[in-house]
C-alpha positions in Angstrom: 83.7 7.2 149.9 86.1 9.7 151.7 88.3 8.9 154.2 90.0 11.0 156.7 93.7 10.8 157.3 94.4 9.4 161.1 96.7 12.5 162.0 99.0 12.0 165.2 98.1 14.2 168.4 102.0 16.2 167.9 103.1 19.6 168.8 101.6 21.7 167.1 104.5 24.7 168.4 107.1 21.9 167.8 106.6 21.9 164.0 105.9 25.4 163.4 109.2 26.4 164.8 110.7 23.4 162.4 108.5 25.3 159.3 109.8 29.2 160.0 113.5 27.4 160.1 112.9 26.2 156.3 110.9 29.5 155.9 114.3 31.1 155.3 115.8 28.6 152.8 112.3 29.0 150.7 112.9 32.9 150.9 116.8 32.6 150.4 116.3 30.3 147.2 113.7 32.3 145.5 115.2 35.2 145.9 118.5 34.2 143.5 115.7 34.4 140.9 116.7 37.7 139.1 114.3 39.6 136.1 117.1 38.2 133.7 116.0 34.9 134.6 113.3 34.4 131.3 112.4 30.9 132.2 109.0 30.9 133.2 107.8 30.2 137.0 107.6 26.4 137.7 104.1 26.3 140.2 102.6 23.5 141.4 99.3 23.3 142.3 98.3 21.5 145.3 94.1 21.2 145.6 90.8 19.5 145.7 87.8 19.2 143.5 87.4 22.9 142.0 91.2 22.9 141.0 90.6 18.9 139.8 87.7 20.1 138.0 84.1 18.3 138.0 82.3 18.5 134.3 85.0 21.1 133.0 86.4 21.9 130.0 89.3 23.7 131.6 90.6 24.3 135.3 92.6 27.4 136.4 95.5 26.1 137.0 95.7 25.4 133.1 94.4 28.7 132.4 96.6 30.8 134.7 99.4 29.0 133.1 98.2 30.2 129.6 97.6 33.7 130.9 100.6 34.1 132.8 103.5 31.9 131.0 104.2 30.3 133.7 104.9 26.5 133.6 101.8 25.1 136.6 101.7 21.5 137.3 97.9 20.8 138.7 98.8 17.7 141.4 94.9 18.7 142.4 92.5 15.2 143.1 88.6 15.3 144.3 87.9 14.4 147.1 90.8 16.0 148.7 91.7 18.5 151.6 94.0 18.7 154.6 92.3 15.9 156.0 90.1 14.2 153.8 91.9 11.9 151.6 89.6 11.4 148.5 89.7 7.4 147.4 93.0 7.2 149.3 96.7 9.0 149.0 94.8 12.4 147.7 95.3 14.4 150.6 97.3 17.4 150.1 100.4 15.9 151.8 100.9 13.5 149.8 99.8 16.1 146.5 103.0 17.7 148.1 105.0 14.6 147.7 104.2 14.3 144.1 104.7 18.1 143.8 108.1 18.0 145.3 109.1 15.5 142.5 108.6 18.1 139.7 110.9 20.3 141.3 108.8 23.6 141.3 109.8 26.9 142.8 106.0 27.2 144.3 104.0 25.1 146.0 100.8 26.8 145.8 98.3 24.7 148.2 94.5 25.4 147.3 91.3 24.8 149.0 89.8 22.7 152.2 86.5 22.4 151.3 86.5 18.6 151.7 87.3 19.0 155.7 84.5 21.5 156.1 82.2 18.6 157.6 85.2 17.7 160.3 83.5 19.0 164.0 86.9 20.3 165.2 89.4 22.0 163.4 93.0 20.8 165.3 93.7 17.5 162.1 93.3 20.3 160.0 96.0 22.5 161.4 98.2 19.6 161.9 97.1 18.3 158.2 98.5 22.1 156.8 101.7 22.1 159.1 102.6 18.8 157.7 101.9 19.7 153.7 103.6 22.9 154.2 106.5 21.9 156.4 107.2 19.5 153.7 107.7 21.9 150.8 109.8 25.0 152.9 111.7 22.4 154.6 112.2 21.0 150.4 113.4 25.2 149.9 110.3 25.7 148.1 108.5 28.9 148.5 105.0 27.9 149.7 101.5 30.0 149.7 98.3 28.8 150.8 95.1 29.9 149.4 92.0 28.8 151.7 88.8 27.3 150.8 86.0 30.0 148.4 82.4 30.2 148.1 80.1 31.9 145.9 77.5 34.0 147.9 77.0 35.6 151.2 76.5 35.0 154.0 79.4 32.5 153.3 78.4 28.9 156.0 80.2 28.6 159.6 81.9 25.4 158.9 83.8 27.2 155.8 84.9 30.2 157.5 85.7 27.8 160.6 88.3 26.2 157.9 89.4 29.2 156.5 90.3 30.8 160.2 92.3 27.6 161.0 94.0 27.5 157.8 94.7 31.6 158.1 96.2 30.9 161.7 98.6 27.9 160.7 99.9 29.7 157.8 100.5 33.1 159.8 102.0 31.1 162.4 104.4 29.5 159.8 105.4 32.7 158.1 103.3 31.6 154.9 101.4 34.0 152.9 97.7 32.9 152.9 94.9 34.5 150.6 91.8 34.6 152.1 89.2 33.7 149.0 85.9 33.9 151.2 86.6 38.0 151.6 85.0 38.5 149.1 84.1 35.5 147.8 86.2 34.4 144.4 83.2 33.4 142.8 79.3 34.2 142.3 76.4 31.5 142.2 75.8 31.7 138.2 79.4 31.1 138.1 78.6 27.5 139.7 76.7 24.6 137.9 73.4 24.3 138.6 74.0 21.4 141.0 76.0 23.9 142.8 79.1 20.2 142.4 81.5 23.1 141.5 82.6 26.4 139.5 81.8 25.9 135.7 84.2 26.9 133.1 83.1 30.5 133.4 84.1 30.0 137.2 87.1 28.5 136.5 88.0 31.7 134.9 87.4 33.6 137.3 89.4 31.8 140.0 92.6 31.4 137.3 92.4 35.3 137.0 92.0 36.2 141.6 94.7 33.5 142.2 97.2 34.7 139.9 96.9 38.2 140.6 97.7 37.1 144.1 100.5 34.9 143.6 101.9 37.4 141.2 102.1 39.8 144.1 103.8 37.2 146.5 106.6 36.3 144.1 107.7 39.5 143.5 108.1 40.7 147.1 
């Protein structure tokens, strides 16, 4: 049964301003990483169910590592979003937490499927504020990728999440990948159940996400 995180009613402004301020020690600290540097980039992924994986052989964050060389720590649980909080301690703030202790350069926050079914969208702004605030303010560069789908016309209550998440990561100077435009996926890439992407799916995702982050990093 999923439980949702009981977020105070803060600033919103407040902690935004707070988040661009560490904005510049993520940017500063990445950017002392030079094409000489041949240790490969230390990613964790932040995420719910599809980067868990449900029935899968493989996830992407395992097969973006292989494909890239990077070294990806998946910190993903089901059940799990901004605001919904899986079996308890699986929302992505406290993935963040965990992340943070592996001392990546990227915190790479996937997903928010699991908070489609919220009626109102503010505990999920606050939710994102608070997972990315913690990692800039940690002087680790953070992107956001929002929740996908897998056929059009995509429902209301994901692109409501995907709008909210898009506006709390513009407002806090994080790049944010919009998967719903187009849609990372198709529906034969999904099981039958329609539960989550197969390993076919997977694929897919590993391949649009790291094209993405590979673009962010090397601004």
């Amino acid at each position: 049964m999923k439980r949702l995180v009981t977020l105070p009613r803060i600033s919103v402004a407040v902690v935004v301003v707070i988040v661009l301020i560490g904005a510049l020690v993520a940017t500063s600290a990445l950017a002392t990483r030079s094409d000489a540097d041949r240790s490969p980039l230390r990613v964790a992924v932040v995420g719910d169910d599809w980067s868990a994986g449900f029935h899968n052989r493989v996830v992407w964050p395992t097969l973006m590592a292989e494909r890239t060389g990077w070294s990806v720590a998946n910190f993903a649980l089901p059940g799990s979003g901004y605001v919904a909080d899986g079996q308890g301690g699986h929302a992505f703030t406290y993935q963040v937490d965990r992340a943070l202790r592996d001392d990546p350069e990227v915190v790479l926050i996937v997903g928010g499927l699991a908070d489609t079914g919220l009626p109102e969208t503010y505990a999920i702004s606050v939710g994102a504020i608070d997972a990315i605030n913690k990692s800039i303010l940690a002087g680790r560069r953070t992107l956001v990728v929002g929740p996908s789908w897998f056929e059009s016309p995509v429902p209301e209550s994901v692109i409501r999440v995907s709008d909210a998440l898009r506006s709390t990561a513009e407002q806090a100077g994080v790049p944010y990948f919009d998967a719903l435009d187009p849609p990372l996926l198709t529906r034969d890439r999904m099981w039958p159940d329609l539960s989550g992407p197969t390993d076919a799916g997977q694929s897919e995702l590993a391949d649009g996400i790291a094209t993405w982050v590979r673009t962010e990093v090397s601004r």
